[in-house]
C-alpha positions as CSV (number, residue, x, y, z in Angstrom):
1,X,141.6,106.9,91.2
2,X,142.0,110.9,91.8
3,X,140.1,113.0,94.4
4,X,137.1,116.0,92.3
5,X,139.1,119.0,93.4
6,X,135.6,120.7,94.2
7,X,133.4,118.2,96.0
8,X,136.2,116.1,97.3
9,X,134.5,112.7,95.5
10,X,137.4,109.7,95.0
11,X,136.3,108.3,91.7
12,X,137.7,105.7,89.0
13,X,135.8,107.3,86.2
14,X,137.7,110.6,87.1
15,X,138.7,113.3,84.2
16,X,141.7,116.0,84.0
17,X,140.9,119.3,82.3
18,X,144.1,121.6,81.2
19,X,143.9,124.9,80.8
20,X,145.6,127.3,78.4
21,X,148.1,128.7,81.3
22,X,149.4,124.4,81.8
23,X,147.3,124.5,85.0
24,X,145.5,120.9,85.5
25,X,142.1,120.0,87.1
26,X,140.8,117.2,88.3
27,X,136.7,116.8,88.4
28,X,134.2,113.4,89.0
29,X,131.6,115.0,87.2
30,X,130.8,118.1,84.2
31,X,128.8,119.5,86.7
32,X,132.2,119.8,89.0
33,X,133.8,121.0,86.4
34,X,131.4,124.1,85.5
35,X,130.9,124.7,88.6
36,X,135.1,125.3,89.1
37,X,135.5,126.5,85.6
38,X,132.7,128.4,83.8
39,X,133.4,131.8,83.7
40,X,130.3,134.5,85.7
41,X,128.5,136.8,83.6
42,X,129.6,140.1,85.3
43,X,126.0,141.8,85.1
44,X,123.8,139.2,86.1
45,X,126.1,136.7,87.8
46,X,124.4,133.1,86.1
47,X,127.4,131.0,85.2
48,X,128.2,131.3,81.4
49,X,128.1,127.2,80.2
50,X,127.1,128.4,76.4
51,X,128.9,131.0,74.4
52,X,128.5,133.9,76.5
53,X,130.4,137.4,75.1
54,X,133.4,139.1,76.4
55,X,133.7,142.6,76.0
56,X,136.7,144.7,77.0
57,X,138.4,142.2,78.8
58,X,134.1,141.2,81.4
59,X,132.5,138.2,80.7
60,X,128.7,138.2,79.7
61,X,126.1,135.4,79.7
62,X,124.8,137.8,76.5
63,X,124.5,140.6,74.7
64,X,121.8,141.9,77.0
65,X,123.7,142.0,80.2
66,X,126.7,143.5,78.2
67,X,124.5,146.2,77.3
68,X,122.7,146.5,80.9
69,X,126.4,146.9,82.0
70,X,126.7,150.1,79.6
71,X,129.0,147.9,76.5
72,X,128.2,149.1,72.9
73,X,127.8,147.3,69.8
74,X,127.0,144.1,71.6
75,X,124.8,142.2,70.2
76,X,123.0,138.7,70.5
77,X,123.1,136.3,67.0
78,X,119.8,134.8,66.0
């Protein structure tokens, strides 16, 4: 069994998540896990769980907040 690094939970089902930098999580749950990992849109402050755009090194949930935040030539696909 491993201990959720973020809610402290001892569970048999538990999963590992590796990162590009060889660091390595350990969550019970994907809620756990987007709540440590998911990256926060840097206008609005949601956690970004879908695509989300990055924009001169800042992390938005979309194209609106990027361009709220004063990025250009941002823009949402439909």
């Amino acid at each position: 069994m491993a201990r959720c690094e973020v809610c402290g939970n001892d569970y048999e089902l538990a999963f590992y998540v590796e990162t590009q930098d060889g660091a390595r999580h350990v969550f019970d749950s994907f809620s756990c896990a987007i709540h440590r990992m998911a990256p926060i849109c840097e206008h609005c402050r949601v956690q970004i769980i879908g695509q989300g755009v990055e924009a001169d090194g800042h992390w938005y949930c979309g194209g609106h907040c990027a361009r709220a935040d004063g990025r250009v030539g941002i823009v949402d696909r439909v």
